[in-house]
Structures are given as C-alpha cells and as structure tokens.
C-alpha angles and dihedrals in degrees: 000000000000116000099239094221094062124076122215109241108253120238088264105053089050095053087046116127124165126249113249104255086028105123091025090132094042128110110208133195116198111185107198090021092159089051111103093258093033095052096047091038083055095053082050094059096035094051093052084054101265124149101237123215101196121191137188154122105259108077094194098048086046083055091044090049092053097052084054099051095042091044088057094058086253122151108277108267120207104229108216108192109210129183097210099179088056096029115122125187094276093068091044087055092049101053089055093047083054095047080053103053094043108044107002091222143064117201110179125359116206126191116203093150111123141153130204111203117182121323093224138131106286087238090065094046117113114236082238099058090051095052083050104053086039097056092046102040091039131359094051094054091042088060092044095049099047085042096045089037093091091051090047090058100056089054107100081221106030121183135177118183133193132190118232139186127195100226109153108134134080132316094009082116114188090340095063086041090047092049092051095051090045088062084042092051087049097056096051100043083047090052092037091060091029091107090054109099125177119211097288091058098243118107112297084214119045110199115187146154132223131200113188097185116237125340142185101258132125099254080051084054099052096040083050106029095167096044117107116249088226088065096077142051130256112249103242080058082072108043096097095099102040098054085044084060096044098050082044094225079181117046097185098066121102134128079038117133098205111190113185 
C-alpha cells in the first residue's frame, strides 16, 4: 500500500534531465557524493555546469571523484571529507563558514549520505551501532542543513533534498528508524520555513525528500545479498525527480516526500 504522505513522481519528473550549461551559475552541495546515487547524481550536476561541493567520509573514493570530474572538463568541485558518524556541530560550522568565504552562496543541498547497519531485530542492535547510523543517516543531515540553511535563503531558488527510504517493518533495525525520523526532519524543516516567500510569491526555500525505490548500488547489495543484480535499476535511471527538485519546476513544492 502506498504511504499516504509520499507522491508518486509524474511522467514528467521521472523523464526530467537537465540542459548542459543548466545549472552554470549554481553552487551544489552533495553529502555522500562517493556513495552509488550521490556520485552519479554528481556527474549529473557537473555535466549541466554546477560547482559541486562534495562531501563524504572516504577520502580516496572524494579524490577519485574529483579527478573524474576535472578530467571530464567539469567545473572545478571543492571535495570536503566528513566523518559524519563522529561529526559534532563544530565541523558542521566550519564547513558553512567555509561555503561562505569561498563562494559566498549556496544554491541546493542534497543529502545521499546513508548507513545500513544490520538488518536485525531492534532487540540484537548494539547501543553503538545505533549511535552510529544515527549519526550518519540523521543527525548529521539535521547540523548541515541548519548550518547550510542561511546560505540557502539568500539563493533566488533555493533547494534542499533529502533521500529517503521507506523501511518500517520488521528487521530494518536503526536504519528503518533513521529513515523514518529523516522524513520526519524534512516536514518539519519544510513547515518551519513555510511562511518564508521570495518575490514571486512562492518559498524562498524548497525542502523536500525523494525516494527513488531500489537501485543497484552497493549498500542495496549488502541489505539484499541474494538478490540479482539484474533485478534493480541503476541509479542515474532514477534521478528525474531529483534534478526536477533541485531546479525547483515547480517552484511551489516544498514539505512533499516524492518516491519514484
């Protein structure tokens, strides 16, 4: 059965691609950029002309990442290695201060980053797992978006994405609580900013979440090891609706959970 507070993605969100030169004059932040979702969702933005911000917490696969992207001709990105399971609120207020000081702005914010933890009955979960996927999938999106959320005002299209999962039955242990309290987070940030307008009279910040359904990535290979890879969908197949929320067509969504 459906979650009533998701929307299924139109036909046309899901066919959207963006234009090259598209995002040219946007700033983007990608939290868990090397993940399977965040690094093609980070060829995506580059190829369209964004300065990417790309942030997470293996060092080798962000400089991977980079040589890719610079290889390619891309805008140079900045790479920002965080360690979100051990990340207080210092680290979060450095990396805006630093957003600030380099580029002054800060257009979409988009969090990939996610952790699986075991898939276990909540009764055999270690209290330090749960501080840890917590952490990741939570508490670390929750301090870089109150800390990114100034720069986000002042962008005439502001957008701030978060990926979501609809885990909440059994055995999905933290992860499928951590999800739910992410949707939750978005809502409320949404409603919280819902009296903000920019000139045209639509939000000035657009908060949303996206749930593209399973993909072939290596997180989906280790929560489903006997599942064929041929069963799910690469992950660029599913970014319609995520570049559609970070170009804002339409400007008046925000608060709306979009699965694909």
């Amino acid at each position: 059965m459906q979650n009533p507070n998701y929307q299924v993605s139109t036909p046309e969100q899901k066919s959207f691609s963006l234009e090259p030169g598209s995002l040219t004059s946007q700033l983007v932040l990608i939290s868990g950029a090397t993940g399977g979702l965040g690094t093609c969702l980070s060829i995506a933005c580059a190829k369209a002309g964004a300065t990417l911000v790309l942030a997470s917490r293996n060092q080798k696969k962000l400089e991977k990442l980079y040589d890719l992207l610079v290889e390619a001709g891309y805008p140079t990105p900045a790479i920002v290695p965080l360690q979100q399971d051990k990340a207080g609120p210092a680290e979060y207020e450095q990396i805006a201060e630093f957003l600030q000081t380099e580029f002054g702005r800060l257009d979409a914010l988009i969090h990939c980053s996610a952790e699986l933890g075991t898939p276990t009955p909540q009764i055999d979960i270690s209290h330090a797992e749960w501080v840890r996927v917590m952490n990741v999938n939570l508490t670390a999106p929750r301090l870089l978006s109150l800390h990114c959320m100034p720069l986000l005002l002042q962008s005439a299209l502001g957008s701030m994405v978060f990926t979501l999962d609809k885990k909440t039955t059994a055995y999905w242990g933290s992860y499928g609580v951590s999800k739910q309290a992410l949707q939750s987070l978005m809502h409320m940030l949404a409603d919280e900013t819902d009296n903000m307008s920019g000139d045209d009279q639509h939000p000035q910040l657009a908060i949303n979440g996206y749930d593209p359904g399973p993909i072939r990535t290596q997180m989906r290979r280790r929560a489903f090891p006997g599942e064929l890879e041929t069963e799910t969908e690469l992950p660029h197949t599913r970014l319609g609706p995520l570049l559609s929320m970070i170009t804002r067509t339409d400007r008046a969504m925000t608060g709306v959970a979009l699965t694909y």
